[in-house]
NULOPA-229194 format. One record per residue (C-alpha): residue number from 1; y, x, z; residue in three letters. Coordinates in Angstrom, 2 decimals, always signed. Example, Ala and Ser with C-alpha at 12.3 -4.5 7.8 and 13.67 -1.06 7.14 Angstrom:
2
PT  seq       py       px       pz  type
PT    1    -4.50   +12.30    +7.80   ALA
PT    2    -1.06   +13.67    +7.14   SER
END
This chain:
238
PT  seq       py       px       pz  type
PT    1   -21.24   -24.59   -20.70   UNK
PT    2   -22.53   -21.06   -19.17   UNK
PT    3   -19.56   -19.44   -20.98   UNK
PT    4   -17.41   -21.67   -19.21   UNK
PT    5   -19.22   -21.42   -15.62   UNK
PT    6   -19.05   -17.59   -16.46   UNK
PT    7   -15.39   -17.05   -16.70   UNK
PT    8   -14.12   -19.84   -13.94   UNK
PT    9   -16.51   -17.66   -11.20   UNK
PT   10   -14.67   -14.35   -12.98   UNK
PT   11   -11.19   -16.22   -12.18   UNK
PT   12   -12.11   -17.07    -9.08   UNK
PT   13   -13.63   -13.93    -7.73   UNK
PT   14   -10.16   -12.16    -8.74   UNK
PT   15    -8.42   -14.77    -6.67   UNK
PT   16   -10.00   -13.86    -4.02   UNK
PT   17    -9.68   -10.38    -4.38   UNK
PT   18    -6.05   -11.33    -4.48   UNK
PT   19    -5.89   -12.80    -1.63   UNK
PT   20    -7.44   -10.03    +0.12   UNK
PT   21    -4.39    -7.67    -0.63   UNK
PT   22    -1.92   -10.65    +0.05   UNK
PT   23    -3.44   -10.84    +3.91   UNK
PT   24    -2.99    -7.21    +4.10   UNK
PT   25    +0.45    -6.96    +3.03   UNK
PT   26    +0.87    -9.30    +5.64   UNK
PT   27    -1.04    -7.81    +8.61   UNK
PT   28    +1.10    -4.65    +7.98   UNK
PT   29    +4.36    -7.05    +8.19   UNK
PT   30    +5.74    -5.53   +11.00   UNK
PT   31    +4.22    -1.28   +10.42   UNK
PT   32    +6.66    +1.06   +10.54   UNK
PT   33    +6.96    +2.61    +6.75   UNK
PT   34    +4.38    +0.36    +4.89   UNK
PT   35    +4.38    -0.09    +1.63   UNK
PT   36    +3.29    -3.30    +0.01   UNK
PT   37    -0.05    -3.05    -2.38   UNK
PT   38    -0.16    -4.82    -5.70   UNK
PT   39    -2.58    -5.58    -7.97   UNK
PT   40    -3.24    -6.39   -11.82   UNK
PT   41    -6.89    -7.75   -13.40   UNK
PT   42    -7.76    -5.99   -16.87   UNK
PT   43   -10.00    -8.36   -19.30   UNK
PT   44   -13.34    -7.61   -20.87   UNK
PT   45   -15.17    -8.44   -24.33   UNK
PT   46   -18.74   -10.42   -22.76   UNK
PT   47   -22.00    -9.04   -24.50   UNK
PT   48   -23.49    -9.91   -27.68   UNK
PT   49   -26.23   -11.96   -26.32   UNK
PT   50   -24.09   -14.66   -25.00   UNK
PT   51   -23.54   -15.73   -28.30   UNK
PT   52   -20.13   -16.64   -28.31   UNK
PT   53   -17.11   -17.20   -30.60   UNK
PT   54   -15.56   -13.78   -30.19   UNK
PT   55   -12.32   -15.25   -29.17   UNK
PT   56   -13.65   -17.27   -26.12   UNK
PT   57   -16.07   -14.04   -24.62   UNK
PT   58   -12.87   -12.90   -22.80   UNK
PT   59   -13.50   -12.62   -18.54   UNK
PT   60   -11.13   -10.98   -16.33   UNK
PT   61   -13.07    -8.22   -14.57   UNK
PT   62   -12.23    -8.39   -10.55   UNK
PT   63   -12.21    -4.78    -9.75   UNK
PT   64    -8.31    -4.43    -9.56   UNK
PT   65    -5.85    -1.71   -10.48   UNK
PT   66    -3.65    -1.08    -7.29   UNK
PT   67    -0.45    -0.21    -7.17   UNK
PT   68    +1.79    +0.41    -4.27   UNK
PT   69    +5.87    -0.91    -4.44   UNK
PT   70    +7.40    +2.65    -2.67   UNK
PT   71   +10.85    +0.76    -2.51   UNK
PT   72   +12.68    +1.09    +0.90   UNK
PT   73   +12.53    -1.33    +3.90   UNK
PT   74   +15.37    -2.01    +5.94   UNK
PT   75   +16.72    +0.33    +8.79   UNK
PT   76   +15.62    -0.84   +12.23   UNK
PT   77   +17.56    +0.93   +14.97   UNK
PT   78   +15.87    +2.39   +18.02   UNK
PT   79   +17.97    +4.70   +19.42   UNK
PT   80   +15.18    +7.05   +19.89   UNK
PT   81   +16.20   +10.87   +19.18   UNK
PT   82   +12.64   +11.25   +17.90   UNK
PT   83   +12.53    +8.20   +15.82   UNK
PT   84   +13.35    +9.43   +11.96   UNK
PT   85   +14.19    +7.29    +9.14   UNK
PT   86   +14.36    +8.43    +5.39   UNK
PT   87   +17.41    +7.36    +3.20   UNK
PT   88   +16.46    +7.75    -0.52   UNK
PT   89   +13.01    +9.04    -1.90   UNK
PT   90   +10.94   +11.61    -0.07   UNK
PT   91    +8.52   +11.81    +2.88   UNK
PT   92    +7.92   +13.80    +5.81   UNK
PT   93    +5.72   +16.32    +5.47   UNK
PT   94    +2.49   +16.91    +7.66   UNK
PT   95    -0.20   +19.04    +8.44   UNK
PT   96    -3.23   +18.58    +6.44   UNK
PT   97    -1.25   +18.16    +3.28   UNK
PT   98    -0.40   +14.58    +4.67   UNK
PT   99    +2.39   +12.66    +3.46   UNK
PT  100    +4.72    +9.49    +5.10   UNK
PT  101    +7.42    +7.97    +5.93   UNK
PT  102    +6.70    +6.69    +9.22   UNK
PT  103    +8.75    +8.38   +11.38   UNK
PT  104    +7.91    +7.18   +14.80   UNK
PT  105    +7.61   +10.92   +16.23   UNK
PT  106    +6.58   +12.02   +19.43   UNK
PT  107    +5.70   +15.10   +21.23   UNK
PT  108    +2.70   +16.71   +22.98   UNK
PT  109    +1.76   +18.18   +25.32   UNK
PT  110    +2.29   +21.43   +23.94   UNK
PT  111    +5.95   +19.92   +22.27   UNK
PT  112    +5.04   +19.87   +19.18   UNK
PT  113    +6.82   +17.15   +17.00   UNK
PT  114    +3.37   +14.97   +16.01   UNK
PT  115    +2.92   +11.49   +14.45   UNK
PT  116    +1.29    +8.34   +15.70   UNK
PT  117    -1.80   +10.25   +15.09   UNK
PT  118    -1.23   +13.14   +16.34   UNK
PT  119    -0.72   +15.43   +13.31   UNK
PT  120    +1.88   +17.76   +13.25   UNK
PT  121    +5.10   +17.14   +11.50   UNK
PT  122    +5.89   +20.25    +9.17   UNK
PT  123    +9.43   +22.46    +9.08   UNK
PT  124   +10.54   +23.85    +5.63   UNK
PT  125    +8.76   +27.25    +6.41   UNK
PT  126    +5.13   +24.61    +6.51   UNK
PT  127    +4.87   +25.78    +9.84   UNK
PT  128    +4.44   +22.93   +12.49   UNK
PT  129    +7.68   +21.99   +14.68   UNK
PT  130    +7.73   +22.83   +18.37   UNK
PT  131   +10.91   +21.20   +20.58   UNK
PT  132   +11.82   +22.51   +23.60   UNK
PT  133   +13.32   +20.51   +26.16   UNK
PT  134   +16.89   +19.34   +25.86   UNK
PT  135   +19.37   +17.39   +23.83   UNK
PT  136   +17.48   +16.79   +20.47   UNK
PT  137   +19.98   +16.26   +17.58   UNK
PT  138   +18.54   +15.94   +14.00   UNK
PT  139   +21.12   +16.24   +11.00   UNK
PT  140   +20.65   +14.14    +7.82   UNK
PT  141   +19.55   +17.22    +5.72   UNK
PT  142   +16.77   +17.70    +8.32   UNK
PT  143   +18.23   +20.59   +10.92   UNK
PT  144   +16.99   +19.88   +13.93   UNK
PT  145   +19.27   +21.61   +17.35   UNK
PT  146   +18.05   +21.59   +20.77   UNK
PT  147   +21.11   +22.03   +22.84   UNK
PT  148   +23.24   +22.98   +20.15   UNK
PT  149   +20.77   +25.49   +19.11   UNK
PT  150   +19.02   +25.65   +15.66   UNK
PT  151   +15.61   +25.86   +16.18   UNK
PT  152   +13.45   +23.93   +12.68   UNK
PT  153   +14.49   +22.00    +9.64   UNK
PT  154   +12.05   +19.07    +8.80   UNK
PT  155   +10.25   +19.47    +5.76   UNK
PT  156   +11.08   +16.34    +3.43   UNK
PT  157    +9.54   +16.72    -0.29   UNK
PT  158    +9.22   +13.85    -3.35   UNK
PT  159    +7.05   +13.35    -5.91   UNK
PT  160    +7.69   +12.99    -9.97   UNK
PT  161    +7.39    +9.65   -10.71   UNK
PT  162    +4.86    +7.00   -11.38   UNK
PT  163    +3.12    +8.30    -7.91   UNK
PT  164    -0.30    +9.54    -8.00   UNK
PT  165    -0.63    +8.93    -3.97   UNK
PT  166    -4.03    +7.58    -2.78   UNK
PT  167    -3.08    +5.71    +0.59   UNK
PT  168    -5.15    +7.09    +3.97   UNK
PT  169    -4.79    +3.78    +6.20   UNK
PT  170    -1.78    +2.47    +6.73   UNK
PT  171    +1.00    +5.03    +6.30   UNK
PT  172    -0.12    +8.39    +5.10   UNK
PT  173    -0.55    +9.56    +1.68   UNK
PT  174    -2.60   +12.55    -0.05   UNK
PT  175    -1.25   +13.50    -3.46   UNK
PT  176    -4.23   +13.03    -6.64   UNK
PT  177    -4.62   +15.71    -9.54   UNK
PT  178    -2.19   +17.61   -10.11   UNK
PT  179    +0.85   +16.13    -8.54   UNK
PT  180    +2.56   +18.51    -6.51   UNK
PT  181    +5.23   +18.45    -4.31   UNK
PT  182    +8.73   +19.00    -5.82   UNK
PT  183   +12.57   +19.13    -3.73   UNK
PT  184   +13.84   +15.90    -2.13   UNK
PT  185   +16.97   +14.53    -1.56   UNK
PT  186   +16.28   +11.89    +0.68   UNK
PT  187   +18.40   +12.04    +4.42   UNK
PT  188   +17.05   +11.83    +7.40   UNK
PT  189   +18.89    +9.00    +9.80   UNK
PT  190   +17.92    +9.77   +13.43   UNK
PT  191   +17.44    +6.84   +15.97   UNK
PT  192   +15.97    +4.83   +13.19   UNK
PT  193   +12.82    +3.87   +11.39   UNK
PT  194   +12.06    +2.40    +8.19   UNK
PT  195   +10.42    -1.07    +8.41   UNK
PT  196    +7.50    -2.71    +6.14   UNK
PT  197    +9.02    -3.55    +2.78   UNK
PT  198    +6.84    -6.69    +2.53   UNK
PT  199    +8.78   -10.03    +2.55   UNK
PT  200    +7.53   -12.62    +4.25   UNK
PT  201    +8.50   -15.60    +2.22   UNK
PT  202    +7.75   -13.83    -1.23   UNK
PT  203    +4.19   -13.09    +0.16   UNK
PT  204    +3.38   -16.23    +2.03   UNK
PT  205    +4.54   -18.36    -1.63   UNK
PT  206    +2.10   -15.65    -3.33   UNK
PT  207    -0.52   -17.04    -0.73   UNK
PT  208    -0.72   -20.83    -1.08   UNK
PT  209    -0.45   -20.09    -5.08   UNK
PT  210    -3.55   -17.97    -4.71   UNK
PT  211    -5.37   -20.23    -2.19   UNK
PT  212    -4.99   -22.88    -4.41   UNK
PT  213    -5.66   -21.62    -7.55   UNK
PT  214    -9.14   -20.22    -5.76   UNK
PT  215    -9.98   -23.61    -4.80   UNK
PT  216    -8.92   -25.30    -8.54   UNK
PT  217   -11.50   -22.82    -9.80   UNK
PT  218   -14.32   -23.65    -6.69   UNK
PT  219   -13.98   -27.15    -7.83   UNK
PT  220   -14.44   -26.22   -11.12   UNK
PT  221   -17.32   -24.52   -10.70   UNK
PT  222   -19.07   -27.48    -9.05   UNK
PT  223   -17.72   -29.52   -11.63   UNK
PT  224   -19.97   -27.26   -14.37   UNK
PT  225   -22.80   -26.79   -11.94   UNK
PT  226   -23.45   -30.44   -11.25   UNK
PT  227   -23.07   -31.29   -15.20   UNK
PT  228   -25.46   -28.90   -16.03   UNK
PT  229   -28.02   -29.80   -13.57   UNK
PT  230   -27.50   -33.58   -14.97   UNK
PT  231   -28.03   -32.89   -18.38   UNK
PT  232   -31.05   -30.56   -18.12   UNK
PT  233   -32.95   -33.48   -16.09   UNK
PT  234   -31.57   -36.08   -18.81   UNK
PT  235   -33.64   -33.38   -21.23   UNK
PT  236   -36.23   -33.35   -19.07   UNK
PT  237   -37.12   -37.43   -19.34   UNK
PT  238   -36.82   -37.42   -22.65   UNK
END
């Protein structure tokens, strides 16, 4: 009966972790250059002294092993000569050794070419951008003219795949070990940005099967709890 108690709270607790990463796919719905989080559950071997069959001592363990779907959302255009979009795989390069491909640019006071956050996007020479004033045009391998007049290339780099990215809030990236940064062919599509890549439908179905699931193994739970309780004061008259 405790074996049974144990691993329907284990199930549970990584539905609810689940659900966790399922609300905040969907909170980031509508940010510019998300990418959707997954997760998997490893299982575990429970501990001698529970003194069970060896073949029923298997719990899921609820810590979860992310991983993030880099695939591309869909092109919204802005018409803003400072809103950048990447075609293909890359990301904009930032100071900081910051990585994204949000492109919502702006610039300060200064004119420097700087993020929602204010970090400094990077040219190829990893110096930070400055734009004077006039016409901005930005060409798909990254050139950027100011009145006809070449004044930066954007930085755009990739990384050998599977990613070793750890994820800095919503949009920005730091690379882990020993990844480093390697030539990119992505293009850069001016007057556009990249939307979320989270679908609404496939995440809201993920939902309700997690919600209820969660519950199923709530009830469950009760279910063991209350027939435990009877039986030890059916013991305890006897």
């Amino acid at each position: 009966m405790y074996r049974a108690i144990y691993i329907a709270t284990s199930a549970a607790s990584v539905k609810d972790r689940q659900l966790e990463f399922i609300n905040r796919n969907l909170a980031n719905l509508n940010t510019i250059g998300y990418k959707k989080e997954r997760i998997a559950f490893s299982s575990f071997v429970l501990p001698k002294e529970f003194m069970f069959e060896a073949s029923t001592k298997v719990m899921l363990n609820p810590s979860p092993i992310i991983t993030t779907d880099y695939s591309e959302g869909k092109l919204i255009n802005t018409g803003n000569p400072l809103d950048l979009a990447l075609k293909g795989k890359g990301f904009f390069v930032l100071e900081g050794n910051r990585y994204t491909r949000r492109g919502d640019f702006r610039l300060d006071s200064e004119g420097y070419l700087i993020n929602i956050d204010g970090m400094r996007v990077l040219g190829d020479n990893s110096m930070p951008i400055r734009i004077p004033s006039g016409k901005v045009i930005i060409a798909k391998d990254g050139s950027i003219t100011v009145d006809g007049k070449r004044i930066a290339r954007l930085k755009i780099v990739d990384f050998a795949e599977p990613y070793r990215l750890l994820r800095i809030g919503d949009s920005l990236y730091i690379p882990q070990g020993q990844q480093e940064p390697i030539e990119s062919v992505a293009q850069v599509i001016q007057g556009s940005l990249e939307g979320s890549n989270v679908n609404i439908i496939s995440e809201m179905t993920r939902m309700i099967e997690a919600t209820r699931e969660f519950e199923t193994f709530q009830k469950t739970i009760r279910a063991i709890d209350e027939a435990s309780s009877k039986a030890i004061n059916e013991i305890g008259r006897i």
